[in-house]
N, C-alpha and C positions, 0 to 999 in steps of 0.2 A: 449413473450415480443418483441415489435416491434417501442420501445421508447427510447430516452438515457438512460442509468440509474438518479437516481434523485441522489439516494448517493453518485455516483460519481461527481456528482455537489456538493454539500455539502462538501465532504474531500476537493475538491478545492478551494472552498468560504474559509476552514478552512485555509486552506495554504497562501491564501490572506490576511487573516483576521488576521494573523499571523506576516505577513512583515509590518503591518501596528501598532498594539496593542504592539506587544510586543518584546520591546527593549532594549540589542541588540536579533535579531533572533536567535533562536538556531538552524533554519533551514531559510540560504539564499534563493531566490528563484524569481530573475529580472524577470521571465515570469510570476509569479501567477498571479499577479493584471490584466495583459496585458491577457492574456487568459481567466478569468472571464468575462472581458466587460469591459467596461467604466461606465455602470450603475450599476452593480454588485460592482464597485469599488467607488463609490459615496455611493450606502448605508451602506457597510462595514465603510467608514471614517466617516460618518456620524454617527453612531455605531445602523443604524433604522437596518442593519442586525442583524438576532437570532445568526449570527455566530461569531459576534463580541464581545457578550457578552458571550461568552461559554470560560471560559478562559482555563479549567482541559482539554475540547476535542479538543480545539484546540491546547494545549503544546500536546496530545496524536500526534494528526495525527503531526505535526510537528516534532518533538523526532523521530517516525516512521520512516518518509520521511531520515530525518539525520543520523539513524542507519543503513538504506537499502543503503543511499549512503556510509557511510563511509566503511560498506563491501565490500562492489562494488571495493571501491577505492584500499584493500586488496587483493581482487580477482585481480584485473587487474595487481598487481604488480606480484601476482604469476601465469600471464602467461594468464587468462583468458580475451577469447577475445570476447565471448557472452553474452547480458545479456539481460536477457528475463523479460521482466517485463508482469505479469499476471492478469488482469482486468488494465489495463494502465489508465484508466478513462483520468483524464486531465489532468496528468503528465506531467512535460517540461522536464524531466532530458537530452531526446535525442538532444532537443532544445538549450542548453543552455549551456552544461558542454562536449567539447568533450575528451576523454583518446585517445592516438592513439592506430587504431587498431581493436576500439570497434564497434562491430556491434552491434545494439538495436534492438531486436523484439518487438513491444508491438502488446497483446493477447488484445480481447475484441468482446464482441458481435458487431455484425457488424450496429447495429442502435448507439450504443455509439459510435464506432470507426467512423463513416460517421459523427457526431454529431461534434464528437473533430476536426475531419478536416477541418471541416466546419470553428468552432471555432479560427481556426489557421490563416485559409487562411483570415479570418476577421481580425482577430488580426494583421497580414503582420509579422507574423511568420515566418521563411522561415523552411523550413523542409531539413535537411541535405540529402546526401546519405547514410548516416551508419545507417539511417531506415527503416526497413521491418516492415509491414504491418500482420498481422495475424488474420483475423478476422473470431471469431466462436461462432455458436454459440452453446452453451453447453447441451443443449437436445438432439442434433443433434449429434455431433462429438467430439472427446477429443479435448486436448491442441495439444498434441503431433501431432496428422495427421492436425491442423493448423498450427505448426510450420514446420512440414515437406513442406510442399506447400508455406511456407515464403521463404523457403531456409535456415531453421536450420540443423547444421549439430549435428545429436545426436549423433557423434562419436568425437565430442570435446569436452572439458569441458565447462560448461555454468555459470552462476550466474541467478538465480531466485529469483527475487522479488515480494512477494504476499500480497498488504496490502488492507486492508477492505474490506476482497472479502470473508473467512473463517464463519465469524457469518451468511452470506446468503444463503450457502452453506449446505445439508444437511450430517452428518456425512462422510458416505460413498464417496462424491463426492470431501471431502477433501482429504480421506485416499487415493484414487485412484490420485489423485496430488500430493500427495506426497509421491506415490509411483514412481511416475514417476522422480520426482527429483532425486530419488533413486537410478533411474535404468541405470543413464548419468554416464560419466567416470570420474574416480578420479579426486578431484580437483573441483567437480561443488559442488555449492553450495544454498541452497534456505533461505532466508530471510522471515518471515511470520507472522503476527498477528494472536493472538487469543482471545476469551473471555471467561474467567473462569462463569463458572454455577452460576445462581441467587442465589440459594441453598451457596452455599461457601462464600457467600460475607456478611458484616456487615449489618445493619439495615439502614446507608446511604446509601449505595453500591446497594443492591437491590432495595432501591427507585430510584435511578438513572437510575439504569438498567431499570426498568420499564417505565420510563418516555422515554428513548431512544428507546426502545423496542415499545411501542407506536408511537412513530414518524417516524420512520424507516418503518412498518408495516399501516402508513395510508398513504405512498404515492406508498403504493405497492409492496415494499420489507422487508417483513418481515425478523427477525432472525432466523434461523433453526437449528442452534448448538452452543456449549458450549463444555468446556471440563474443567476436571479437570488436574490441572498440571502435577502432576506426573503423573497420568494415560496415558496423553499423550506424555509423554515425555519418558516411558518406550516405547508406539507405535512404536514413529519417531524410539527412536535406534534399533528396532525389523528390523523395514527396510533396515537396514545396512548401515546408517548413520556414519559414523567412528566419528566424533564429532558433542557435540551437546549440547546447550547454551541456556538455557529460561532467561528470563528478565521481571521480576514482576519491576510494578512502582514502588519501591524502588531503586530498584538496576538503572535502567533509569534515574531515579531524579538525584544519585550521580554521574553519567557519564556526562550527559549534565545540569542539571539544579542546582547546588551548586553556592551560591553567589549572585544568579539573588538581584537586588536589588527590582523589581517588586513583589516577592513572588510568582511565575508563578508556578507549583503543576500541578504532574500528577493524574486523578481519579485513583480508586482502580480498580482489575480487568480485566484491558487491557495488554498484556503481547504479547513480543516478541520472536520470537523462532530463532534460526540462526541452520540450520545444515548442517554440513560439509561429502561426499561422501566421 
């Protein structure tokens, strides 16, 4: 791959399409639209964006966005002063929200990471000091020996954040990340999306799924893994996870989305995991 990613373009669109559609936000976020473009932000309001009318994926990746920060927010109160965000795409959080203290690593292949810079320095972004840069790419070398070369220190505790990065991944190349989150000192923590199996899901659920699975896979990144919940969720605490929290859209809906007057609805399917070292 020698391209931005396209998905990561998309989860962003989603995040735009977000601050604008649906009100109030359940995830704030003054840089989406500004990081998108100005033409990217003319077809979302105009709703000729696909991303404006997806209302289920865009409360998904939004929900997501606001449950990685709101841990984040926890971690930092108890002391943690890294937070590594892994496939960063076009993320502001290092842009926009500073905690004192916090150093931001964002991971990412190095044609998206040159892509997002690009992005920023266009947008008149300013880019802080409390970001480290890490860029890898993942045929080549792990997480870990890019974050060492950033100036991660793996003898402090971290917070990790990994969203929409798990379904393109194949099995293995997830277990081995989150083994590695595993293997940071007490107190570090990884935040991460997953997609339960076509197999598992209702008779809308896997049309959906297919239809996403199709789109995703004709701009060249296909799906590669699924998982069944408990099955992976008995994994993670194999790892020595000392706690550990999944989040089916159900349980997401009555945390952030009770009362909306909009009707805003998470799809079925897409599920948050949090574990704690």
């Amino acid at each position: 791959m020698e391209q931005a990613s396209r998905t990561a373009l998309g989860a962003a669109l989603y995040r735009a399409a977000h601050q604008i559609q649906d009100v109030p936000p359940v995830f704030a976020d003054p840089l989406a639209l500004r990081i998108v473009g100005p033409e990217a932000e003319r077809s979302l309001r105009s709703g000729e964006d696909v991303h404006a009318r997806r209302p289920s994926l865009r409360a998904f990746v939004a929900v997501r966005s606001r449950y990685a920060e709101d841990c984040l927010a926890e971690a930092h109160r108890r002391g943690v002063r890294q937070y590594v965000l892994l496939g960063a795409g076009l993320d502001t959080f290092a842009y926009r929200a500073a905690l004192p203290g916090l150093v931001v690593f964002e991971v990412d292949h190095p044609a998206t990471q040159a892509w997002k810079r690009a992005r920023l320095a266009e947008a008149g972004i300013a880019v802080p000091g409390s970001v480290a840069y890490a860029p890898v790419d993942f045929e080549r070398e792990t997480a870990a020996a890019g974050l060492a070369r950033a100036g991660f220190d793996a003898g402090r505790p971290a917070f990790l954040a990994w969203l929409g990065v798990t379904p393109y991944l194949p099995r293995e190349a997830v277990m081995e990340t989150l083994s590695f989150a595993a293997s940071l000192p007490g107190g570090s923590e990884i935040v991460f999306d997953y997609s339960e199996r076509a197999e598992d899901r209702d008779g809308a659920g896997r049309r959906a799924h297919r239809e996403l699975a199709a789109g995703v896979a004709a701009v060249g990144e296909p799906f590669r893994s699924s998982f069944q919940p408990a099955a992976l969720l008995a994994e993670v605490r194999r790892l020595g996870f000392s706690e550990v929290e999944d989040l089916a859209a159900e349980a997401l809906g009555a945390r952030y989305l009770l009362g909306r007057a909009d009707g805003l609805a998470l799809p079925g399917g897409g599920h948050l995991m949090r574990a704690r070292v």
